[in-house]
N, C-alpha and C positions, 0 to 999 in steps of 0.2 A: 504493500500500500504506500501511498505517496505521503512522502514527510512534509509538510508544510505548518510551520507553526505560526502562520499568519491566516490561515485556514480554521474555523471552528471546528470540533470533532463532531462527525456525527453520533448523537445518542441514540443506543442500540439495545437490546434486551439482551441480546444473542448475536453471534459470528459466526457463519460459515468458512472455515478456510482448507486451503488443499484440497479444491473441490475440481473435480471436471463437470462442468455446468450443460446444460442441455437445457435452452430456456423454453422453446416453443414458441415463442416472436416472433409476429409477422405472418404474411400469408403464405408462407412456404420454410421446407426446412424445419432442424432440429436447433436451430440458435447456439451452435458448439461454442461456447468458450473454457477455453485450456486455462487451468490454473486459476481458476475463479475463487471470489469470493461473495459471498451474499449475508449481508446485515437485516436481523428482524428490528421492527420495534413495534411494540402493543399489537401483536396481532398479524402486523402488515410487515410486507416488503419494503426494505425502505431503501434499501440497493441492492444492486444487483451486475456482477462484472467483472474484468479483468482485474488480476490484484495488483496490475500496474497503475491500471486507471483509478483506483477506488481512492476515493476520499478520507482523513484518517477518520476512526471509529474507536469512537473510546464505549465499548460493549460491555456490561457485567458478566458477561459467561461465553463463552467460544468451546465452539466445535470443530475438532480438526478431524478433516474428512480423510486426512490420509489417501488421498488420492480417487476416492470413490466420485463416481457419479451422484450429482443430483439434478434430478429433474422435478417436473410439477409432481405435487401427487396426483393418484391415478382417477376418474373422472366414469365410473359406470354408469351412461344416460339410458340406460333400459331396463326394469327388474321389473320385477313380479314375487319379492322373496317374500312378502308379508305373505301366507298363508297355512292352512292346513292337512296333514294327510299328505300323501305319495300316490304317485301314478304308475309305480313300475312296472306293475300287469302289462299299463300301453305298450312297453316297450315291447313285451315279448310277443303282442298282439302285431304290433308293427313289424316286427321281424318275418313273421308269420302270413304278413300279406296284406294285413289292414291299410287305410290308409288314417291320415289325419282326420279326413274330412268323415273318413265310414265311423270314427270312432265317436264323434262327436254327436253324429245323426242317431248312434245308439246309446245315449245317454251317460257315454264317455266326456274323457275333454274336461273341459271348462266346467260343464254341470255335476261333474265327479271332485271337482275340487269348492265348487259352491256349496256341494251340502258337507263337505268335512270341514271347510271353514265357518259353515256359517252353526255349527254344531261346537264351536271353538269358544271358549271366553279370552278375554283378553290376557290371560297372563299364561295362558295355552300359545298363544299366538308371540307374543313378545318370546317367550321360552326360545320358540322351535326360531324365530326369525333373529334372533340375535345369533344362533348357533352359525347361518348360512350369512351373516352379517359380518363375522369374525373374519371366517373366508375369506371373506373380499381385501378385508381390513388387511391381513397378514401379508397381503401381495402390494399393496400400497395404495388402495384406495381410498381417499381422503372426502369423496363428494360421491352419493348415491342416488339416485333417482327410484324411487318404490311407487307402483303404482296400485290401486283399490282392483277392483274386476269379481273377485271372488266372491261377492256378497251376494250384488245382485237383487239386494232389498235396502230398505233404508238404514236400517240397524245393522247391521255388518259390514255394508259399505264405511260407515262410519267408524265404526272398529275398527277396520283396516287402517284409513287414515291417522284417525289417532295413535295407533300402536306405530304408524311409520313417523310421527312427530316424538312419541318417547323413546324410539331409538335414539335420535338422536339428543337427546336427553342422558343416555345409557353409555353412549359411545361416543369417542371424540370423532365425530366425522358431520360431516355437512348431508342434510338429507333435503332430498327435492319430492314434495310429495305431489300424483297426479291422480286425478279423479278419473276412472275407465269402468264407468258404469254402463257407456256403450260398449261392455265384450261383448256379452251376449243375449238373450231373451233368456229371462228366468224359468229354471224346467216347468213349462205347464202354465207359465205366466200367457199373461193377454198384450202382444206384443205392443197394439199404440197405446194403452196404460199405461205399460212400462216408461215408453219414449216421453210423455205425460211428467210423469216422476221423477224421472230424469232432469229432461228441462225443464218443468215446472218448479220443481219440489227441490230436486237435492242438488243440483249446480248453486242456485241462488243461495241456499242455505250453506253450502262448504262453502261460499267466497264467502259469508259474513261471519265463518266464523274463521274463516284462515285454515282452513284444513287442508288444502290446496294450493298451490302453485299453480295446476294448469289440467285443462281438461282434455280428456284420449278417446279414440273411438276405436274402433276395429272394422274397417271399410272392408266388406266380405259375402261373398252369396251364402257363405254358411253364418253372417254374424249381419252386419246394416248395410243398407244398400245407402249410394251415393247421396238423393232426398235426407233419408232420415238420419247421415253423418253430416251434411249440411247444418242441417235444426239442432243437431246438438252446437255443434258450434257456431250456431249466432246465439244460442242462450246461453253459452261460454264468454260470447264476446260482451254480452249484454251487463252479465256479472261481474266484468272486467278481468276474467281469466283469459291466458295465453293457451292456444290449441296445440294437442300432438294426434299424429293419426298411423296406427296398422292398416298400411298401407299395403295393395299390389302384391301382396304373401302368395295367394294362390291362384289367381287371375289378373288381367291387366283389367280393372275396374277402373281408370282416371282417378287413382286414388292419391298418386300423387300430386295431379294437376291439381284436385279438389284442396289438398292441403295447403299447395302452395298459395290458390286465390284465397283463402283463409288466413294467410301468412301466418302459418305454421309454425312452432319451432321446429320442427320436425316432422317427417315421413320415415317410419320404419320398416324393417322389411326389405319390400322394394323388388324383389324377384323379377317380378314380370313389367316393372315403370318402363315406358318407352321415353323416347330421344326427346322426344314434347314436353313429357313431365319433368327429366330433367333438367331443361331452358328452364322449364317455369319456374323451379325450386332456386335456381339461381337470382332468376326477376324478384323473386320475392323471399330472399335469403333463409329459403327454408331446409335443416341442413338433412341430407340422406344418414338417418342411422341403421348400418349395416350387424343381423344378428348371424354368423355364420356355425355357434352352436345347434338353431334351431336349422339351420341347412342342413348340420353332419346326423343328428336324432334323427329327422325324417328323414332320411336320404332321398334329401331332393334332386332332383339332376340340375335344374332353372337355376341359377342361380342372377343374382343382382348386376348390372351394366354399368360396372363398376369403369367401363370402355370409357360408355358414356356419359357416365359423371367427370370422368379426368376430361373429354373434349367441352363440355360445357363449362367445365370449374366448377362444379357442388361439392360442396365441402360433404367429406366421406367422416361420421363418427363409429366408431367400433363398440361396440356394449355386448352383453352376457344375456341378455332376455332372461337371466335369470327366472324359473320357474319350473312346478312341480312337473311338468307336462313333456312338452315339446324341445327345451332346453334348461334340465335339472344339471346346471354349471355354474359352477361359484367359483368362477375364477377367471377375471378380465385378461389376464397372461396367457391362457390357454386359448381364449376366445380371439387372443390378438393373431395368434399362432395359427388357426384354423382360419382365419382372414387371409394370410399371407398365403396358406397352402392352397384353399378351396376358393377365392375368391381371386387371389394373382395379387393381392394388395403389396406395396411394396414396406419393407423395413418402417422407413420413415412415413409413409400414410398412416402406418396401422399405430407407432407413438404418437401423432399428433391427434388421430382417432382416438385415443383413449384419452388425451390430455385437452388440449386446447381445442378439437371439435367440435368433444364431448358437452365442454364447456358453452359452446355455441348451441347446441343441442336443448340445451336446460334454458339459455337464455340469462347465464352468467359470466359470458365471457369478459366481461370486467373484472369480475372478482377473481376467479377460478382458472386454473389451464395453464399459464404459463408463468415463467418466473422474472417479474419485473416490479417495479415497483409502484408500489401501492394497492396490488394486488394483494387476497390472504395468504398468509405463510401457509401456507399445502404443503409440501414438499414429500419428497420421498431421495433415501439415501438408496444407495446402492451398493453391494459388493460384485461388481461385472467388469469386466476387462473393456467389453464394448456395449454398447447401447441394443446392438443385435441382439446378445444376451437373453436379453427381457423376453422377446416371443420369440429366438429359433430352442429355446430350452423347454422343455416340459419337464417339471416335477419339483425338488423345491425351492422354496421361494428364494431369490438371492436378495431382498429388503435386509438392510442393515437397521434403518429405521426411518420412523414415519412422525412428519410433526406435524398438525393440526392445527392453524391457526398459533403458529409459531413454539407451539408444546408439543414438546414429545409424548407419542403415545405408545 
């Protein structure tokens, strides 16, 4: 760091030194700097940079990284982990010849994980979802996205959310909670009642009480068609909530197009989007979150036009869909991994997918994703040689450690 005694020192909580830095800045690229150093103060970044350029720092505490990488911490913009019960039967039913869609239509799916979560009390539920929370945590996720889906009624949709707001309460990590009351028709329910409910009743009521960040649908011929994912999102918009949508999973629906004239944070999935919907996601900075776990579970052949996202520019995020079903994976490393092999994503896509996309995804890329200043102390340490590391390895974790808003966790 530079000696200047006509210079104030910066006041810092904390010092990173001997760090090789990997900031995620900017709209391209891993932001390499050799020999870094990164200063926290209350919370935030308050530099960030070469330790030739760094300003002096007079810190109470320092961390000498001994050479390790730090990058952002890790950013999963798609779960499902709040819920109840196991699906594994599907598996072997899939193997067997079923598909996704036969399992569903026979009161599989979705409607096998409604009645074991909605059969759940809350401290059933916080149990089992902090176990798959941990998960995340150990591999260096600092910011998680949990969505509702599994209730299906008012009273358990609510319990989902709540329990995804005491995680974070439980755990040092940042939770982003979304309402997806559009998964599915409740088994036996009266579908325009439900839709009713929906946007009458429980949108309006999760924004006024905050239980919510942002509202999800599942655009699908086995789940809403284009009209009634429409209607959910203007009475998202009307509540003042931000849209995501399952998007383009199993058919080419305009599910992306439909998000992106929404302006979206996101369209997930994405399998069958054509070259249209990705232009559109760009006009309307809605970013593609790619799940490649629920690619490898169903052994889909389709996969996402990952072509045509890189000739448009859509910003490509990578997440775990975490969930009991179709992608039962607690681990954004592994799901980074299965991006690289089954989708052709490259090194650097798939870390910025998980860090600074992800961050666009949730619609915190101010705060979250990359390492600069002013943004929160996220961070994640490393023991890796190279940044490759992180997705060409399966199995365990190389986190040295993880800090949260500038505390170790």
């Amino acid at each position: 760091m530079r000696e200047n005694r006509h210079v104030a020192a910066l006041k810092a909580d904390l010092l990173f030194t001997g760090a090789r830095l990997a900031t995620m800045a900017g709209r391209a690229g891993l932001g390499v700097v050799e020999d870094a150093v990164v200063a926290v103060a209350d919370g935030r970044i308050a530099w960030a940079g070469a330790r030739g350029e760094a300003p002096p720092v007079d810190a109470a505490e320092r961390f000498d990284c001994a050479g390790r990488w730090i990058t952002p911490g890790l950013v999963d913009c798609h779960t499902h982990l709040v819920f109840a019960g196991n699906r594994a039967d599907e598996f072997a039913r899939r193997l067997a010849g079923e598909s996704y869609a036969d399992i569903a239509r026979s009161g599989g799916g979705i409607a096998a994980t409604v009645r074991a979560t909605r059969a759940a009390d809350e401290d059933a539920l916080i149990a089992a979802s902090l176990m798959r929370l941990d998960a995340l945590l150990a591999e260096g996720v600092t910011t998680v996205e949990i969505k509702s889906g599994y209730g299906l009624d008012e009273a358990t949709e609510l319990r989902q959310l709540r329990v995804a707001r005491q995680l974070a309460a439980r755990r040092a990590v940042s939770v982003a909670a979304t309402y997806l009351g559009a998964h599915a028709v409740p088994p036996g329910g009266d579908r325009a009642a439900y839709l009713d409910l929906v946007c009458e009743r429980m949108i309006p009521r999760i924004a006024a009480e905050g239980l919510a960040d942002a509202v999800d649908v599942f655009q699908e011929g086995i789940a809403f068609s284009a009209e009634e994912c429409a209607r959910v999102f203007a009475a998202a918009g009307t509540a003042g909530l931000r849209v995501k949508s399952h998007a383009d999973q199993l058919s080419d629906g305009g599910g992306a197009a439909l998000a992106a004239a929404h302006r979206a944070l996101s369209a997930d999935h994405l399998e069958y989007t054509n070259a249209e919907g990705a232009a559109a996601m760009v006009r309307a900075g809605t970013v593609a979150v790619l799940l490649p776990g629920a690619t490898l579970m169903l052994k889909e052949e389709r996969h996402p036009p990952v072509d045509a996202f890189r000739a448009a520019g859509t910003r490509m995020a990578v997440a775990t869909d975490l969930n009991p079903g179709s992608s039962p994976i607690a681990s954004l490393r592994v799901c980074g991994t299965l991006a690289c092999v089954l989708f052709r994503m490259t090194v650097e896509e798939v870390l910025r997918g998980i860090t600074i996309e992800a961050a666009h995804a949730l619609g915190r890329a101010d705060r979250i994703g990359s390492v600069e200043a002013g943004k929160d102390a996220d961070l994640a340490v490393w023991s890796v040689e190279t940044l490759s590391q992180l997705v060409a390895q399966i199995g365990p974790s190389p986190l040295f450690a993880r800090f949260h808003q500038g505390v170790r966790a």
